[in-house]
C-alpha positions as CSV (number, residue, x, y, z in Angstrom):
1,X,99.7,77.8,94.9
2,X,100.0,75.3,97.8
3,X,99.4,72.5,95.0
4,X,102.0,73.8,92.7
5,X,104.8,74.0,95.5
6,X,103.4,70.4,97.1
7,X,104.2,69.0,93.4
8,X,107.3,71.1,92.1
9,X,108.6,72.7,95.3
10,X,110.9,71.6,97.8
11,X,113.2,73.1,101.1
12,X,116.7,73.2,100.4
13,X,117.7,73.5,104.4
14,X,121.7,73.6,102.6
15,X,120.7,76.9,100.8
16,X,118.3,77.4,103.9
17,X,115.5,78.3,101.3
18,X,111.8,76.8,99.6
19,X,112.5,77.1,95.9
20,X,110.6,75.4,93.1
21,X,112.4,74.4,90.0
22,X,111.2,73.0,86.5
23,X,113.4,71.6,84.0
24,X,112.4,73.1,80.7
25,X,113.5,72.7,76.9
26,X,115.5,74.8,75.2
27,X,113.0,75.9,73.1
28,X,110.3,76.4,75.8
29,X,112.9,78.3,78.4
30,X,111.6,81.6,77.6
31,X,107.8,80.6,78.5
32,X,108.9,78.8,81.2
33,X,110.7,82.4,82.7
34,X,107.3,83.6,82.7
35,X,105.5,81.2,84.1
36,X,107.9,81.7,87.1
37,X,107.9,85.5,87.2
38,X,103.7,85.1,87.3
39,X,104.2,83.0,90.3
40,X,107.0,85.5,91.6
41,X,104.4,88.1,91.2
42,X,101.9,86.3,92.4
43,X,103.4,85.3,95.5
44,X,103.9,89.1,96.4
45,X,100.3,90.5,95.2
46,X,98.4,87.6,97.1
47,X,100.4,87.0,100.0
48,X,103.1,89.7,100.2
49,X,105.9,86.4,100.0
50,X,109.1,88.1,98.2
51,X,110.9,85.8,96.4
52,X,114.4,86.1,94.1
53,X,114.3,86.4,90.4
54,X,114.2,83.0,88.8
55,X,117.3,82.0,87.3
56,X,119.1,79.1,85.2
57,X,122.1,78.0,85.9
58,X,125.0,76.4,83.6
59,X,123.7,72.4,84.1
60,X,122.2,70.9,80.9
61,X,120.3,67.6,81.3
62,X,119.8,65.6,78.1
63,X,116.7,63.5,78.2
64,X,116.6,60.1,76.8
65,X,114.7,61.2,73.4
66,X,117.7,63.8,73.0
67,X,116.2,67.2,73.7
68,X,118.2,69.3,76.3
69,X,117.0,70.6,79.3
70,X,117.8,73.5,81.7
71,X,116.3,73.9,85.0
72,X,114.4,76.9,86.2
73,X,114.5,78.1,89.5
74,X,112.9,80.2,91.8
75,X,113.7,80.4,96.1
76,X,112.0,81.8,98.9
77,X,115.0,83.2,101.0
78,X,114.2,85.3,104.0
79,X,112.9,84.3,107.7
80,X,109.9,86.7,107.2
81,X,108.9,85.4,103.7
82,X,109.3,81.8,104.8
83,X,107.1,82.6,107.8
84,X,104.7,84.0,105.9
85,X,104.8,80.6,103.3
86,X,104.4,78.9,106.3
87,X,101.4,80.4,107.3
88,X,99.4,81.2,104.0
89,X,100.3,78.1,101.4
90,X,102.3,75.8,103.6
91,X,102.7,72.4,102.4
92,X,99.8,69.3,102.2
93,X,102.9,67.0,101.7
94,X,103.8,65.9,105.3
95,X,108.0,65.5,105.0
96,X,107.9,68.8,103.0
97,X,106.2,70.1,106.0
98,X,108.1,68.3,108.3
99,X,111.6,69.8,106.6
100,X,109.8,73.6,106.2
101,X,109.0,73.7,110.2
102,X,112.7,72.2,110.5
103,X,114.0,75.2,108.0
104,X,111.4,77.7,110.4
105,X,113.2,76.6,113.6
106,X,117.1,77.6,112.5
């Protein structure tokens, strides 16, 4: 888990959150919703971390070979659950570590 938000995740200290997006194709959006919703359920069975449903917005990237994109997304919100990120899976990434203690301390 601590891999896969070190590579994909990221604080967003505007939305005062951690959330990991993925930008997926069209055609792959629905497997990439459940990808998410395993790491949703995941995050809750192995470390009791709630997170929000992952969503899509409205942005459409269109890649240089053409295909469209959409962006998947999925935050950790609350103090408790990004104490608890903080303390079971964390970050190996020092500035991502840096910014989560920064998000910790508001």
């Amino acid at each position: 888990m601590q891999r896969l938000f070190d590579c994909e995740g990221s604080i967003d200290l505007s939305g005062k959150a951690i959330k990991i997006e993925m930008w997926k194709s069209e055609e792959l959006i629905d497997e990439g919703f459940k990808f998410f919703r395993t790491i949703k359920r995941k995050l809750k069975y192995y470390f009791n971390i709630n997170s929000n449903e992952p969503f899509s917005g409205s942005r459409i990237n269109l890649r240089k070979d053409g295909v469209k994109t959409k962006p998947i997304v999925l935050k950790i919100k609350q103090k408790k659950n990004i104490a608890k990120f903080f303390k079971e899976i964390a970050f190996e990434n020092a500035e991502k570590q840096r910014k989560l203690l920064l998000l910790m301390g508001d």
